[in-house]
N, CA, C and O atoms as a CHARMM CRD file, in Angstrom:
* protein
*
  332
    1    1 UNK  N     96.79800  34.49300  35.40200 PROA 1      0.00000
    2    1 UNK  CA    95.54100  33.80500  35.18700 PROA 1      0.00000
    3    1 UNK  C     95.06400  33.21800  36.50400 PROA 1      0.00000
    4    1 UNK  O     95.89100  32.75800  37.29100 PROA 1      0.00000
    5    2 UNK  N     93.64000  33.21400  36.80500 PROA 2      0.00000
    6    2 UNK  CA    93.22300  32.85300  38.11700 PROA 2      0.00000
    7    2 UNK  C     92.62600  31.55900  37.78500 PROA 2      0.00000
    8    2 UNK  O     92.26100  31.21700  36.66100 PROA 2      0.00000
    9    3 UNK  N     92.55200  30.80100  38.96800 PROA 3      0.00000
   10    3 UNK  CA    92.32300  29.34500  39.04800 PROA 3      0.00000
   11    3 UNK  C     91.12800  29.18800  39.02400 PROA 3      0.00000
   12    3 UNK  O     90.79700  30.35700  39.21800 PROA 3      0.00000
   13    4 UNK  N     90.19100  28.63800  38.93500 PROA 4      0.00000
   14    4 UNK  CA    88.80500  28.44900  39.56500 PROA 4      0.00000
   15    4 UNK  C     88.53100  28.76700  40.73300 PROA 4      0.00000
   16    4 UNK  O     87.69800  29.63400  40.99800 PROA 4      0.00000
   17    5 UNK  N     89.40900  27.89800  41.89300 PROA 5      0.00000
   18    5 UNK  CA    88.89100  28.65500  43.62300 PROA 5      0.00000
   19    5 UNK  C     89.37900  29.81800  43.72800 PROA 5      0.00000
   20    5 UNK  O     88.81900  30.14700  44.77400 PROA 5      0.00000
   21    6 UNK  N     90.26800  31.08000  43.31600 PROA 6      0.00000
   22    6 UNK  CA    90.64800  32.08500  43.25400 PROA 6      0.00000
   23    6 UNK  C     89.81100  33.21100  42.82800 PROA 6      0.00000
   24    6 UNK  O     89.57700  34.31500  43.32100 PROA 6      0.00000
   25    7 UNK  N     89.34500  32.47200  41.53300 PROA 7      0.00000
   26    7 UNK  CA    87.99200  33.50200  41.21800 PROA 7      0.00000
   27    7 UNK  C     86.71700  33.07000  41.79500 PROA 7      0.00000
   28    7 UNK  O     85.78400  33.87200  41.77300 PROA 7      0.00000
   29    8 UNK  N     86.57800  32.08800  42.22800 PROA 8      0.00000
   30    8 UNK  CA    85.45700  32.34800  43.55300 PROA 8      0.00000
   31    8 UNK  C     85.63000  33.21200  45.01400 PROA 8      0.00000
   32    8 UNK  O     84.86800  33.91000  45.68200 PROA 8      0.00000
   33    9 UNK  N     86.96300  32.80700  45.13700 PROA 9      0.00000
   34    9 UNK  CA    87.11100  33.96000  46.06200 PROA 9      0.00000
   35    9 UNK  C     87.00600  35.19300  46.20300 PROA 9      0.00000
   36    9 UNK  O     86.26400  35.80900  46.97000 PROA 9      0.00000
   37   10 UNK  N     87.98200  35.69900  45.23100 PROA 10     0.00000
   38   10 UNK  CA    87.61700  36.83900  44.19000 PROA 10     0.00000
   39   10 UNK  C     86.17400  37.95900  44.11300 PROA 10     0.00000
   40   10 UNK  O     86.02400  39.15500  44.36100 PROA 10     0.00000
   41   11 UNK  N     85.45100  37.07900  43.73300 PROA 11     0.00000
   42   11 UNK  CA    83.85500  37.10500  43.36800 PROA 11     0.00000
   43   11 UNK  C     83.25200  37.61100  45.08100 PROA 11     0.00000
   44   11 UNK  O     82.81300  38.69200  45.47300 PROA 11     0.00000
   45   12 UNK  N     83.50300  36.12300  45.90300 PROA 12     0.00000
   46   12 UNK  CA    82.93500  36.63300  46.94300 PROA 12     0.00000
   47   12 UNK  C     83.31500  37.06000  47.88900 PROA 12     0.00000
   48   12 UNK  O     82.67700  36.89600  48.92900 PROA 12     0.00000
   49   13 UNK  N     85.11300  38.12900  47.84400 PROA 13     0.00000
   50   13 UNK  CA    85.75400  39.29400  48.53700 PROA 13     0.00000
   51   13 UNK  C     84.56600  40.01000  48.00400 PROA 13     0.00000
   52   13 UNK  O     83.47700  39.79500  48.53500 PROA 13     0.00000
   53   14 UNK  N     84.67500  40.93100  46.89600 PROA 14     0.00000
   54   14 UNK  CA    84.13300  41.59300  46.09400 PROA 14     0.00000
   55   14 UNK  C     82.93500  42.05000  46.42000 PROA 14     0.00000
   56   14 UNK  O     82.65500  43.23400  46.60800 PROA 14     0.00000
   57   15 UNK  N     81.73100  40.52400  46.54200 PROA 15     0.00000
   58   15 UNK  CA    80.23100  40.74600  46.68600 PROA 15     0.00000
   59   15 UNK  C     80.43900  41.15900  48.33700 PROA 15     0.00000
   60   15 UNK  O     79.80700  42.16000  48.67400 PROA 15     0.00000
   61   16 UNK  N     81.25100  40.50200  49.39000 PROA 16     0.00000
   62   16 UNK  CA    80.95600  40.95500  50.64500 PROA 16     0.00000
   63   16 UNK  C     80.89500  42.69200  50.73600 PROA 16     0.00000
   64   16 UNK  O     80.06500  43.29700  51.41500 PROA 16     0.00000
   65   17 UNK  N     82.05100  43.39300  49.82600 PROA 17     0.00000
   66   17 UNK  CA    82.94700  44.29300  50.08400 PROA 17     0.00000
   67   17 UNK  C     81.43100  45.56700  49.44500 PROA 17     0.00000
   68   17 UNK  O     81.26100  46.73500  49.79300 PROA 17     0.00000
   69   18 UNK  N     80.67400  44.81000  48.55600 PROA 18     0.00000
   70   18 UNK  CA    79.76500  45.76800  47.84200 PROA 18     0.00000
   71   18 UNK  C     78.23100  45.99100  49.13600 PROA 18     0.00000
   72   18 UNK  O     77.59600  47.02800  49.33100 PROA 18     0.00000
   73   19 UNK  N     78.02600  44.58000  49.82900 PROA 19     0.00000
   74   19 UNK  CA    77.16000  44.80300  51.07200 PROA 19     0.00000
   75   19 UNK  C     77.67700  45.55200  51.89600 PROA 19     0.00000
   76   19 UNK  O     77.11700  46.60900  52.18500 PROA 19     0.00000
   77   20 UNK  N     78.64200  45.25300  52.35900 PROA 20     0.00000
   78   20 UNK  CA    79.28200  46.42100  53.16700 PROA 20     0.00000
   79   20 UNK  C     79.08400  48.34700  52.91000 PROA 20     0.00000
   80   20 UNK  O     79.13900  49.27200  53.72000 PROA 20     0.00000
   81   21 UNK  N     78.91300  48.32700  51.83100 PROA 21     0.00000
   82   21 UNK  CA    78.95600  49.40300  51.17700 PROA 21     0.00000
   83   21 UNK  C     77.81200  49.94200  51.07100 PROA 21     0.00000
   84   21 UNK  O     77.59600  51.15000  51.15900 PROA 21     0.00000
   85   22 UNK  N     77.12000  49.20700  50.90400 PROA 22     0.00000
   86   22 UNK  CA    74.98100  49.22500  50.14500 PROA 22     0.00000
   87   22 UNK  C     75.16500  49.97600  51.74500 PROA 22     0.00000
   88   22 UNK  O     75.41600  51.15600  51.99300 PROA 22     0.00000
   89   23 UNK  N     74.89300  48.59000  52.89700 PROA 23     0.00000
   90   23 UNK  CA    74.75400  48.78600  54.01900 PROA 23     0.00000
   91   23 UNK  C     75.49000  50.27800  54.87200 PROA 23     0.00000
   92   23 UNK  O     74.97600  50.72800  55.89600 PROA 23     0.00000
   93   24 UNK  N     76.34300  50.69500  54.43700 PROA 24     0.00000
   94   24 UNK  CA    77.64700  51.63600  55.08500 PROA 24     0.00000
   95   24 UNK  C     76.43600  52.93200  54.17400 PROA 24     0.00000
   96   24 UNK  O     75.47300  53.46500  54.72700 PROA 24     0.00000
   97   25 UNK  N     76.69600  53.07100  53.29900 PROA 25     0.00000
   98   25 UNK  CA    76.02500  54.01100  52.33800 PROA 25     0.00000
   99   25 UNK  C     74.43200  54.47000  52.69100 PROA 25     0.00000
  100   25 UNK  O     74.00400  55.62200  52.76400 PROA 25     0.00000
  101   26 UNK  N     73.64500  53.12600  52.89800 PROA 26     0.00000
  102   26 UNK  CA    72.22500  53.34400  53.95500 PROA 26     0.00000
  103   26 UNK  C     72.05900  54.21900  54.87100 PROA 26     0.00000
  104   26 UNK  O     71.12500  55.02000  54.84300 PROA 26     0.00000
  105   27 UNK  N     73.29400  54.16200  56.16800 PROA 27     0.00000
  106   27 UNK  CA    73.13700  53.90600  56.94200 PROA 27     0.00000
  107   27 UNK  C     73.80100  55.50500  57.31600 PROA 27     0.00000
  108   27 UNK  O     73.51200  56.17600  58.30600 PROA 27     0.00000
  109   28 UNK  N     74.86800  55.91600  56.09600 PROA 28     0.00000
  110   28 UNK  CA    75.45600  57.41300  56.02800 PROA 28     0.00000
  111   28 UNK  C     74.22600  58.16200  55.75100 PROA 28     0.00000
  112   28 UNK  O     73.86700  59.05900  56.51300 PROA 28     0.00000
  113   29 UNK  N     73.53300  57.82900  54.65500 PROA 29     0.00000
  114   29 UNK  CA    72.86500  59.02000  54.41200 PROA 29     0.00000
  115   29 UNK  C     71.07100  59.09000  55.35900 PROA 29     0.00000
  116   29 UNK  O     70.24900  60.00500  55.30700 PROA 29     0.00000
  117   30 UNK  N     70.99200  57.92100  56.04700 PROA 30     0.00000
  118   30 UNK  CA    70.06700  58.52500  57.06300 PROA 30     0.00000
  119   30 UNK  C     70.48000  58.64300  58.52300 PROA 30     0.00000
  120   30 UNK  O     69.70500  58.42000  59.45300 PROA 30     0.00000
  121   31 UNK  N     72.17000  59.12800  58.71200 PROA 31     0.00000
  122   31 UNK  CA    72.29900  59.75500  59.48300 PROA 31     0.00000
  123   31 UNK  C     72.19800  61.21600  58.81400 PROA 31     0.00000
  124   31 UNK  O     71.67500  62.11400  59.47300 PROA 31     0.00000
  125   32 UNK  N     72.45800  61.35300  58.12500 PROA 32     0.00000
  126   32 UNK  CA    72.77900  63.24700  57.13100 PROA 32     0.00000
  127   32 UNK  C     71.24600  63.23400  57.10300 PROA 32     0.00000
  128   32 UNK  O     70.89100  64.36800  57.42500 PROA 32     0.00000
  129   33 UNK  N     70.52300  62.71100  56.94100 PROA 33     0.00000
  130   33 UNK  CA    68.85200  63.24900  56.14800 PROA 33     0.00000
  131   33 UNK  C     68.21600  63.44700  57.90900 PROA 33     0.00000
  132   33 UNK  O     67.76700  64.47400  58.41800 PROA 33     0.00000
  133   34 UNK  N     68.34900  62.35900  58.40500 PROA 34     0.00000
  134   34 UNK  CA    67.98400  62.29800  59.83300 PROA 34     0.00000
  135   34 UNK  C     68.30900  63.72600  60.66700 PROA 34     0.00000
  136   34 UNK  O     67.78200  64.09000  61.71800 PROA 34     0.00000
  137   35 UNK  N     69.34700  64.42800  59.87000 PROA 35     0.00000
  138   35 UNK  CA    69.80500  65.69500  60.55400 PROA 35     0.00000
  139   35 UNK  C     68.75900  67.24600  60.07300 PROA 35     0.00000
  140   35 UNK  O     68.58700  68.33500  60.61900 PROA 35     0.00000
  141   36 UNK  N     68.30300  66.68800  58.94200 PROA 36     0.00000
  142   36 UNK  CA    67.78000  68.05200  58.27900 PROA 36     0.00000
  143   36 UNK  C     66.74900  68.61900  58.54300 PROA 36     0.00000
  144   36 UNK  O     66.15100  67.93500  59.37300 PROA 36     0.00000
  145   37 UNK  N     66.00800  69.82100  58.20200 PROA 37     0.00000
  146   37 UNK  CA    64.66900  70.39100  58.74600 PROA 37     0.00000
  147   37 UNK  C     63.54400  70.16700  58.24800 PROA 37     0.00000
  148   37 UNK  O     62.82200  70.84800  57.52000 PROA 37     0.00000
  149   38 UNK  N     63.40200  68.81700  58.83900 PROA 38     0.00000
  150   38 UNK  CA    62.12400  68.14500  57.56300 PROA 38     0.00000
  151   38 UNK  C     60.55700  69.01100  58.52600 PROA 38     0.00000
  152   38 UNK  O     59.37400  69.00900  58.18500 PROA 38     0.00000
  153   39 UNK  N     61.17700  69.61400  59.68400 PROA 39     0.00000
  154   39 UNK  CA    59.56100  70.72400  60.44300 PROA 39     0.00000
  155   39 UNK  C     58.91000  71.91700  59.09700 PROA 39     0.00000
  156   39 UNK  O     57.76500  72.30500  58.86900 PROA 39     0.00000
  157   40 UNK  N     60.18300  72.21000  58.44600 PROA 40     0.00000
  158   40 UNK  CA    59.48700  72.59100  56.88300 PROA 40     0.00000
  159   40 UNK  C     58.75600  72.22800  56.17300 PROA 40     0.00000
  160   40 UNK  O     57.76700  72.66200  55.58200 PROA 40     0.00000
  161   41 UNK  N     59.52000  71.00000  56.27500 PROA 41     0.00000
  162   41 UNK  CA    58.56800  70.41400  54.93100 PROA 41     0.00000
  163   41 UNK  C     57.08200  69.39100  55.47700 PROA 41     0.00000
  164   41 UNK  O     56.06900  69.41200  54.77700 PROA 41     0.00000
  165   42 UNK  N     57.12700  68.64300  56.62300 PROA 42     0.00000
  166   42 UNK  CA    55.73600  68.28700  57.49300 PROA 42     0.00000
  167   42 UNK  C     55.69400  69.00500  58.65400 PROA 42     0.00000
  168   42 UNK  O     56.62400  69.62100  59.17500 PROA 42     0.00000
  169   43 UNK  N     54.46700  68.88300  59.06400 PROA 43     0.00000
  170   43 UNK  CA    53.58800  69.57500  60.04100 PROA 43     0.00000
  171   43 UNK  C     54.38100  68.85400  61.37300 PROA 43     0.00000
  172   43 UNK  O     54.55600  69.59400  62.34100 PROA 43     0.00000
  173   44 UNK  N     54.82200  67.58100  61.46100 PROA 44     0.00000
  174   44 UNK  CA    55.02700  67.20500  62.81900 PROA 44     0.00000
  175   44 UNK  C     56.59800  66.12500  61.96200 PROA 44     0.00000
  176   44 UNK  O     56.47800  65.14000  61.23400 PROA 44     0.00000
  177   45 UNK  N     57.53600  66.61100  62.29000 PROA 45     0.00000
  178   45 UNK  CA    58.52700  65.80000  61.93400 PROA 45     0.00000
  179   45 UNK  C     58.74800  64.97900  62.46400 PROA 45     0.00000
  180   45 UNK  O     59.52600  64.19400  61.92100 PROA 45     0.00000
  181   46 UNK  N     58.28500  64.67100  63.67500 PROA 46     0.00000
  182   46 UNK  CA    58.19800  63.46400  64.36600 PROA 46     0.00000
  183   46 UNK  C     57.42900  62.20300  63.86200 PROA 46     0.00000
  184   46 UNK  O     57.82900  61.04000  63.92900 PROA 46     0.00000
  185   47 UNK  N     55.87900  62.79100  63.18000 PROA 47     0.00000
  186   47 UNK  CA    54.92500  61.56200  62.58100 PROA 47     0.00000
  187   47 UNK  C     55.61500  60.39700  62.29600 PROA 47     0.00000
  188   47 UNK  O     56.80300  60.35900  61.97700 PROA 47     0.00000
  189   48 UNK  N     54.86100  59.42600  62.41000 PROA 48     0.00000
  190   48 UNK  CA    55.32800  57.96700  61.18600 PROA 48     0.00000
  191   48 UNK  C     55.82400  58.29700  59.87500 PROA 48     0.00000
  192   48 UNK  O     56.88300  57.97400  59.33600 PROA 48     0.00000
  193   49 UNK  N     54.65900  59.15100  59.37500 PROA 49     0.00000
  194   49 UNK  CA    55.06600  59.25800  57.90400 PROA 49     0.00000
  195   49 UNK  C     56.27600  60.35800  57.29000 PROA 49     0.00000
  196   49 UNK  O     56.69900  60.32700  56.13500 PROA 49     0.00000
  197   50 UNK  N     56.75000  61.41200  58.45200 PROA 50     0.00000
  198   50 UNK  CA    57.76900  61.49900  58.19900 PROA 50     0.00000
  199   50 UNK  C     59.31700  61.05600  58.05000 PROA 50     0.00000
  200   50 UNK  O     60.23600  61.34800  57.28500 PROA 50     0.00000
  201   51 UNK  N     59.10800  60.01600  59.40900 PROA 51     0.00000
  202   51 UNK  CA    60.30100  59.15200  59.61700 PROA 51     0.00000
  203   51 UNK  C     60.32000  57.99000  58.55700 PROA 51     0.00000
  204   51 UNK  O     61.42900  57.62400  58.16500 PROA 51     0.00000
  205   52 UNK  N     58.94400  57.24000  57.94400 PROA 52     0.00000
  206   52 UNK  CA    59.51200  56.42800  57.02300 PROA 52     0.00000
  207   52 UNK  C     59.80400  57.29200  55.43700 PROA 52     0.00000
  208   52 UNK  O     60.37100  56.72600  54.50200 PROA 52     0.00000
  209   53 UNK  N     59.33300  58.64400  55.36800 PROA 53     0.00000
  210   53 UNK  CA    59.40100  59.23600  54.19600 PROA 53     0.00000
  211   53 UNK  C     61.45700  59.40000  54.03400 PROA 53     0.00000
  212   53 UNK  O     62.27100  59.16800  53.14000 PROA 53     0.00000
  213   54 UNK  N     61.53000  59.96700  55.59200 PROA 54     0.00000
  214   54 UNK  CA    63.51500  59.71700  55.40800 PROA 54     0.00000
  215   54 UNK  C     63.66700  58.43700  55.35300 PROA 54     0.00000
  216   54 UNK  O     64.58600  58.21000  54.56700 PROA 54     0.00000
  217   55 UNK  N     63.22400  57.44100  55.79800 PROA 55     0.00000
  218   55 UNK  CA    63.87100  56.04700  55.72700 PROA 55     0.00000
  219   55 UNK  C     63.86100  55.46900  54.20800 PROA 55     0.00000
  220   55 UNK  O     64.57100  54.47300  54.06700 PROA 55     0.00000
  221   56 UNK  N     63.33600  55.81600  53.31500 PROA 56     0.00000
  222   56 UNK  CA    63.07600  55.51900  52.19600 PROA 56     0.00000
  223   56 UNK  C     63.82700  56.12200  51.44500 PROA 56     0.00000
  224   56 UNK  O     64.61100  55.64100  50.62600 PROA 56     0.00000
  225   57 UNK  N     63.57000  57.49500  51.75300 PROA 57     0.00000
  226   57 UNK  CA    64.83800  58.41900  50.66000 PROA 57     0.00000
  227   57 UNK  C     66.17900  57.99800  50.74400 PROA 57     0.00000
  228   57 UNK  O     66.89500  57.97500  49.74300 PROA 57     0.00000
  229   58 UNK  N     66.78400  57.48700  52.45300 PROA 58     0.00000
  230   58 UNK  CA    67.62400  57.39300  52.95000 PROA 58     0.00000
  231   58 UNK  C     68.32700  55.93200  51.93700 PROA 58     0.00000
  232   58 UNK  O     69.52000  55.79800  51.66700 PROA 58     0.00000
  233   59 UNK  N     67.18200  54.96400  51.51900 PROA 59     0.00000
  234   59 UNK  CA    67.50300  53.37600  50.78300 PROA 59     0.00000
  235   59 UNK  C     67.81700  54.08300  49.25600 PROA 59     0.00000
  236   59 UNK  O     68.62600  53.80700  48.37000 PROA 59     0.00000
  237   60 UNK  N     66.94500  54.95500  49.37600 PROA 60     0.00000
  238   60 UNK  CA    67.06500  55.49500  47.58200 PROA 60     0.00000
  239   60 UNK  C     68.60700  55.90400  47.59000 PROA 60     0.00000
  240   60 UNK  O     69.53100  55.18200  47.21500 PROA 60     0.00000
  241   61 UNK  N     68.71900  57.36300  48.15300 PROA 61     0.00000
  242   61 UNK  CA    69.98400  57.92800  47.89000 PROA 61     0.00000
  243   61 UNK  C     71.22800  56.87700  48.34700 PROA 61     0.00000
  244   61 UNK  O     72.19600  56.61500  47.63400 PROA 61     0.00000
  245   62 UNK  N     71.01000  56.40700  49.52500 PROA 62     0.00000
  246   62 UNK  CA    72.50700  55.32100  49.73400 PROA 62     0.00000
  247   62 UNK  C     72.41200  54.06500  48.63000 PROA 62     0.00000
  248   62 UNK  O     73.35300  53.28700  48.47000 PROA 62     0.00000
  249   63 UNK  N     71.36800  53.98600  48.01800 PROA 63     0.00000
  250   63 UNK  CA    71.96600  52.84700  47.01700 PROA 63     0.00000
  251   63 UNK  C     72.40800  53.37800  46.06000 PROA 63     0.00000
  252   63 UNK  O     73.21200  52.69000  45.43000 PROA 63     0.00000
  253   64 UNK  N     72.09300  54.89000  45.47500 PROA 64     0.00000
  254   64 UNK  CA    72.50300  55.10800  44.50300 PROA 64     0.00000
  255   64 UNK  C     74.11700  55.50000  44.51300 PROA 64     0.00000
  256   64 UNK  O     74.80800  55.44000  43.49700 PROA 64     0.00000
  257   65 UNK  N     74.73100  56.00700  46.12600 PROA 65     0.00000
  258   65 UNK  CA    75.84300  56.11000  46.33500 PROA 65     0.00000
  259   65 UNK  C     76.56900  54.65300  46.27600 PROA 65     0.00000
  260   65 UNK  O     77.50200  54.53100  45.48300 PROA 65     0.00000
  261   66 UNK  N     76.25200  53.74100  46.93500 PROA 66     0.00000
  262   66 UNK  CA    76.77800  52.59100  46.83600 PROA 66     0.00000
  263   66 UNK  C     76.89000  51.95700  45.59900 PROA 66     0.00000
  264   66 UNK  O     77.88000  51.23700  45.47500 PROA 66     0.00000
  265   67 UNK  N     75.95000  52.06100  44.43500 PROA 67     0.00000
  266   67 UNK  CA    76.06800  52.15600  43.14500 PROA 67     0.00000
  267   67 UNK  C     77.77300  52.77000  42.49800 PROA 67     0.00000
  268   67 UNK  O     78.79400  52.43500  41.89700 PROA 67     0.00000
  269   68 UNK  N     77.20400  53.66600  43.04900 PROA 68     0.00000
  270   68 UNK  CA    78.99900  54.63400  42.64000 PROA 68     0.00000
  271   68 UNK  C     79.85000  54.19900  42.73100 PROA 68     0.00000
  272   68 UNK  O     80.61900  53.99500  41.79200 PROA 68     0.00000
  273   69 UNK  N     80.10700  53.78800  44.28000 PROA 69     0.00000
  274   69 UNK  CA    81.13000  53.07100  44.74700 PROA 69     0.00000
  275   69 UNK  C     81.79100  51.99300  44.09700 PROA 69     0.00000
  276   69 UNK  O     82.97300  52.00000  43.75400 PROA 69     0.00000
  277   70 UNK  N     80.65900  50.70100  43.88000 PROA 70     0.00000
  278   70 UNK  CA    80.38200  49.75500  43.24500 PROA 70     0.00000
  279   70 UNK  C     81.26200  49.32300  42.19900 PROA 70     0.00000
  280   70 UNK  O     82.19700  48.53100  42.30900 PROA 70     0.00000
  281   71 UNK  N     80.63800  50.27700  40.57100 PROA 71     0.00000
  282   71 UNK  CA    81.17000  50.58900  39.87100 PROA 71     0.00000
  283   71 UNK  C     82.46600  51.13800  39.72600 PROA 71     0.00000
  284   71 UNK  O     83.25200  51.13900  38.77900 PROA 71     0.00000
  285   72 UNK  N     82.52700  51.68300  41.06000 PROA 72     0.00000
  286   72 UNK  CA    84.02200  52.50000  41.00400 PROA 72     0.00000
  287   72 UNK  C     85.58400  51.73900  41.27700 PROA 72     0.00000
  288   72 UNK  O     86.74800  51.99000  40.96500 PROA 72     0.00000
  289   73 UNK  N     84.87800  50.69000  42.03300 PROA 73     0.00000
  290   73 UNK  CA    85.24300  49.73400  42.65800 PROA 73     0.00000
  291   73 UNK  C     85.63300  48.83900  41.68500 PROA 73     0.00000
  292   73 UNK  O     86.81700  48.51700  41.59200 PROA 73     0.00000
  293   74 UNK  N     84.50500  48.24600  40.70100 PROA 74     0.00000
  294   74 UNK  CA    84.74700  47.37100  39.91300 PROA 74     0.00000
  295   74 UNK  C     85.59500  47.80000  38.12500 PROA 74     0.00000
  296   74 UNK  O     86.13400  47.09800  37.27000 PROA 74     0.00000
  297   75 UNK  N     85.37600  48.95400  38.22000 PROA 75     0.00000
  298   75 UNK  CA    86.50000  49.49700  37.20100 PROA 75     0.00000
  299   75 UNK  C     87.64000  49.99700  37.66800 PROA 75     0.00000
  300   75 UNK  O     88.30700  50.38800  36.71000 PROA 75     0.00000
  301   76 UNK  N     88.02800  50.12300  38.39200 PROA 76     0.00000
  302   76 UNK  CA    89.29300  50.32800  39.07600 PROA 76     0.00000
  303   76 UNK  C     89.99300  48.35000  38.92700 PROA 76     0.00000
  304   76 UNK  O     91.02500  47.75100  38.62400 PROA 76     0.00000
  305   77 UNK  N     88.90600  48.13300  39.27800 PROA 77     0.00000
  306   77 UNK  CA    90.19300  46.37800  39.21400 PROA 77     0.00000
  307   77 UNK  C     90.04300  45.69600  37.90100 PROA 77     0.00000
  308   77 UNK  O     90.66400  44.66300  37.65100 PROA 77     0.00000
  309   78 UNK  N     89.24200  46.24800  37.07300 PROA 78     0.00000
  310   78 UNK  CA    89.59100  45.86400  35.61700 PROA 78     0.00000
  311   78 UNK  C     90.43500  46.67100  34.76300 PROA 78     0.00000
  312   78 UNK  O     90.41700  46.51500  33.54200 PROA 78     0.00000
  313   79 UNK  N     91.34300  47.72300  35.46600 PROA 79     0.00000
  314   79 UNK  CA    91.92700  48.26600  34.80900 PROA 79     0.00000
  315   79 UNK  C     93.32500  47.36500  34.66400 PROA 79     0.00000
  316   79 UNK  O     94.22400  47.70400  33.89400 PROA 79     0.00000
  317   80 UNK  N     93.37800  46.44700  35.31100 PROA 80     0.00000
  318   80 UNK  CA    94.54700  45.61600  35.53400 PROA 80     0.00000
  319   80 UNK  C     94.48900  44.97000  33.97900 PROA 80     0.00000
  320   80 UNK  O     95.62200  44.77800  33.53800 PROA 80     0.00000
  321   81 UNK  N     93.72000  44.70500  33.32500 PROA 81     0.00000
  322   81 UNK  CA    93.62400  43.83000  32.06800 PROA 81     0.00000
  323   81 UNK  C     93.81600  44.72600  31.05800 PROA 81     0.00000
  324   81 UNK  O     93.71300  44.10100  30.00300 PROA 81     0.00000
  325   82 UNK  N     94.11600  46.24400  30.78900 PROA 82     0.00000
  326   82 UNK  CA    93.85000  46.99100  30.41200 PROA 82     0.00000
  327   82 UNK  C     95.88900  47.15600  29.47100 PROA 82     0.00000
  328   82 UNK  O     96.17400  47.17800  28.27300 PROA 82     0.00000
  329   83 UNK  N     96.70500  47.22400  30.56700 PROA 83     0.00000
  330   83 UNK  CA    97.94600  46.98300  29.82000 PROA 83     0.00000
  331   83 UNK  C     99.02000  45.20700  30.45900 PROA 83     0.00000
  332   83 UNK  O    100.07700  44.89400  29.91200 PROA 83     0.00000
């Protein structure tokens, strides 16, 4: 059984460990998108509006990975209550 300051700690290992992740996850997938042949898909891949069109996808898809993680993260340590 955890104490009160234990599960605050707990809590905010946890929340640091999930920014880390959001942030890590961001930051993976607009290096990978940053790599691809977006001269296909706009006229000047260089424009503004191409670079914030990856910067955006880049928040979409890494949160949804960090999501994963997250979850993966947080059911993995409730499996401890489990037996």
């Amino acid at each position: 059984m955890m104490m009160a300051g234990q599960s605050q700690m707990f809590y905010g290992i946890v929340s640091f460990l999930n920014i880390i992740m959001l942030v890590g996850s961001i930051y993976l997938t607009y290096i990978c998108l940053r790599e691809a042949r977006w001269d296909k898909v706009f006229y000047d891949a260089s424009d503004i509006k191409a670079r914030g069109f990856v910067l955006i996808l880049s928040i979409i898809l890494g949160t949804m990975l960090a999501e994963f993680f997250t979850q993966y993260l947080t059911n993995s340590l409730y499996l401890q209550f489990l037996f």
